[in-house]
Every structure is written in structure tokens, then in C-alpha cells.
C-alpha positions as CSV (number, residue, x, y, z in Angstrom):
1,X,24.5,-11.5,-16.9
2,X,23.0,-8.0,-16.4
3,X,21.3,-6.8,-13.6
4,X,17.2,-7.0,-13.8
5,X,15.6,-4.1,-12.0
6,X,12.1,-4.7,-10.6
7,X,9.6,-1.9,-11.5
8,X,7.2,-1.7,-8.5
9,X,4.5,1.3,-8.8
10,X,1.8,1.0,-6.2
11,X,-1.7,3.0,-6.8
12,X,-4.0,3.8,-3.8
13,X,-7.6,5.4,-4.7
14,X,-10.6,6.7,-2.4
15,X,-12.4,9.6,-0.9
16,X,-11.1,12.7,1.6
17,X,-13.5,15.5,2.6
18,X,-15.7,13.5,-0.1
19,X,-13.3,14.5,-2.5
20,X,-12.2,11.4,-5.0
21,X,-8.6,10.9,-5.4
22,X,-6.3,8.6,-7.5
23,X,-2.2,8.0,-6.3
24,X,0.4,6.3,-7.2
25,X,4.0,5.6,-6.0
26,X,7.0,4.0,-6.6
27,X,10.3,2.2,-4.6
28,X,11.9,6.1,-5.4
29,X,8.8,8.3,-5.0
30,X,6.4,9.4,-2.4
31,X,3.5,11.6,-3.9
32,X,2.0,13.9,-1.8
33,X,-1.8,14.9,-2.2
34,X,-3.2,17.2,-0.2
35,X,-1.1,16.7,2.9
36,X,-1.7,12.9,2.7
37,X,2.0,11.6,2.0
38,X,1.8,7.7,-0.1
39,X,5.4,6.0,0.2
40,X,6.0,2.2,-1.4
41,X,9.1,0.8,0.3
42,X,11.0,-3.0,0.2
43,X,12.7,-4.7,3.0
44,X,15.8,-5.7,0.3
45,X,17.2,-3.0,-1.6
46,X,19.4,-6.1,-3.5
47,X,16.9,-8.8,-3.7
48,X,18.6,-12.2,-4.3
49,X,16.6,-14.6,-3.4
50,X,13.8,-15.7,-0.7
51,X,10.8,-13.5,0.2
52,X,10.6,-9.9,-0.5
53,X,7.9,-7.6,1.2
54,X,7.1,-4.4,-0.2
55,X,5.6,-2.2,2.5
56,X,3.1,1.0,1.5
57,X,2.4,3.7,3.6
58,X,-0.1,6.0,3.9
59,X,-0.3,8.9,5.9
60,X,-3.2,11.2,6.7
61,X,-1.4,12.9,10.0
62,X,-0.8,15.9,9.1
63,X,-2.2,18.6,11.9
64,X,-3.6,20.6,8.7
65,X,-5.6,17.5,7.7
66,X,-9.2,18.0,8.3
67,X,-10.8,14.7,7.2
68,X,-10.6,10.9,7.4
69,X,-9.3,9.1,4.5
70,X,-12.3,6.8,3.3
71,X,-13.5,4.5,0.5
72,X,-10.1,3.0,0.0
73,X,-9.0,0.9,-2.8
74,X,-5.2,-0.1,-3.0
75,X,-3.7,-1.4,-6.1
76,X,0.1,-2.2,-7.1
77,X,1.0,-3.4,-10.5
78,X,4.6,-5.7,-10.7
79,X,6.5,-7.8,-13.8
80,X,5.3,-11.1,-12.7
81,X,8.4,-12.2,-15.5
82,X,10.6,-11.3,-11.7
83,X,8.1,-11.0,-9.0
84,X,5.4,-13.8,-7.7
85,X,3.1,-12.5,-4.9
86,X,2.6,-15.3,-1.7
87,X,-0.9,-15.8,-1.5
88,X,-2.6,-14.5,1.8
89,X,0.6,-12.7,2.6
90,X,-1.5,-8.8,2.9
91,X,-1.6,-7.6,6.0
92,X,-2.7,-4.1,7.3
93,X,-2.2,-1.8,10.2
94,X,-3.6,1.3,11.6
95,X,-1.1,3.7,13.9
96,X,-3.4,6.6,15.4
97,X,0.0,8.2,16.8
98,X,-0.2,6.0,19.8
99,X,-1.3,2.4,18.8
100,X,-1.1,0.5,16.2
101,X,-4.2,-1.3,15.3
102,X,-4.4,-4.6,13.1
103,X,-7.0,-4.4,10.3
104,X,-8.6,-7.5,10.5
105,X,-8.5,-9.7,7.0
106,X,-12.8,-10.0,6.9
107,X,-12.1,-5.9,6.4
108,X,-10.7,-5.9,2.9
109,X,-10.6,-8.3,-0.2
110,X,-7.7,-9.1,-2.0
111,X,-7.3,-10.3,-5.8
112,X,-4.4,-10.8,-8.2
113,X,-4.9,-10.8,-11.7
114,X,-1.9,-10.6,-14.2
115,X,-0.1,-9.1,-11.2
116,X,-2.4,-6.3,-10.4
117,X,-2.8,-7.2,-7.0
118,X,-6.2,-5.0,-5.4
119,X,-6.9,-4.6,-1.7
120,X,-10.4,-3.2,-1.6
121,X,-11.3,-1.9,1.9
122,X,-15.0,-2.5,3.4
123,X,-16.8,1.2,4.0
124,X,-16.0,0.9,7.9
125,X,-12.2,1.3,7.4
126,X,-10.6,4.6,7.4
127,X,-7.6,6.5,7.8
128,X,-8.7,9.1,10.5
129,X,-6.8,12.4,10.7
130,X,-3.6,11.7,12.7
131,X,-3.4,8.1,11.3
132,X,-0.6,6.6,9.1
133,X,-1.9,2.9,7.1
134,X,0.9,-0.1,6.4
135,X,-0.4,-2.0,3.7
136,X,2.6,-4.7,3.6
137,X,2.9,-7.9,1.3
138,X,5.2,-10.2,0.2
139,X,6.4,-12.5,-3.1
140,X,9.1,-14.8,-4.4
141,X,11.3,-14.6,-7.6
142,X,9.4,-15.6,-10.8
């Protein structure tokens, strides 16, 4: 039997200096806007069984970065024929260079239709300047 390879693009959307943007990244690409760098990675680079957790970064630290990142929506497409997410698995952090900060699950909603799973952030969470985001998550095998 042939190897399957799991196609995992990520998409990340919201507001910086009041400017709307639109992102996407993959397991072999980080896109860079601005100086906000977007990177998608997975704890199993050979998945053959069990959990696997996808981990998405985003990172608005960059000393020429003048603005918080706001308004954010986070959405990642996958083959649900290979990849089934684990319910209530989401779970976010916030490192201001010093701490890291959990983002509390009342702060976001999360829903998964046809495997476009979509993390909406409430308006009081941000990615100040200096900050990187970890948006992690995890599923099973189809």
C-alpha cells in the first residue's frame, strides 16, 4: 500500500494597524505579512497512529512591528477521508517574550464543519507587538 500524505493548510484572518488581512500556511510554509511570521507545524512528521496535534504560530514580535494584531479569526481546512479533529482539544497561548499566558476557552469559539475547523477570537484578544500566539489542536486517524 502507498503512502497517504495529509494536506494540512491553516488560514488565519484579522486586523493590524486597522488594516484587514487574510493568511494561510502550510506543514512546509510559513507566510510572512508584514513582519507578522504564520507557521503550521505537527508533533509527528510520520503519523501512524494515535493523536496528532498540529500546532500554529503566530508571531507579531518583530521590533519593527508597530501594532497589535486584532479581530482574529483562525481557520484550517484538513481531508477528514485521514484526519478527525478531538472535540474540545483547541487550546491557545499568549508569550509576551517573558510569560506565557493561557487564553481562556470563554475567549474564542470553536466549530467544525466538513473539516473546516474556525477559532473566532472575542474583540478583547490580541496579539500585542512583541507577542507570538500558539493555537494548538489535535485529531485521530479517519
Amino acid at each position: 500500500m502507498a503512502d497517504k500524505i495529509l494536506n494540512n493548510v491553516a488560514m488565519i484572518d484579522g486586523s493590524y494597524n486597522n488594516i484587514a488581512f487574510l493568511n494561510t500556511a502550510s506543514t512546509e510554509v510559513a507566510v510572512r505579512l508584514a513582519n507578522i511570521l504564520f507557521k503550521l507545524t505537527a508533533d509527528q512528521s510520520i503519523w501512524f497512529g494515535g493523536e496528532l496535534t498540529f500546532t500554529n504560530t503566530i508571531d507579531n514580535s518583530s521590533t519593527e512591528n508597530e501594532g497589535s494584531i486584532t479581530n482574529l479569526v483562525f481557520k484550517d481546512q484538513f481531508d477528514t477521508t485521514m484526519f478527525v479533529y478531538v472535540n474540545d482539544s483547541v487550546t491557545v497561548t499568549i508569550n509576551d517574550g517573558t510569560t506565557t499566558t493561557p487564553v481562556a476557552d470563554t475567549d474564542f469559539t470553536v466549530t467544525n464543519v466538513a473539516g473546516l475547523l474556525t477559532i473566532t477570537f472575542n474583540a478583547t484578544v490580541t496579539i500585542p507587538v512583541g507577542s507570538i500566539m500558539a493555537i494548538s489542536f489535535r485529531g485521530t486517524k479517519a
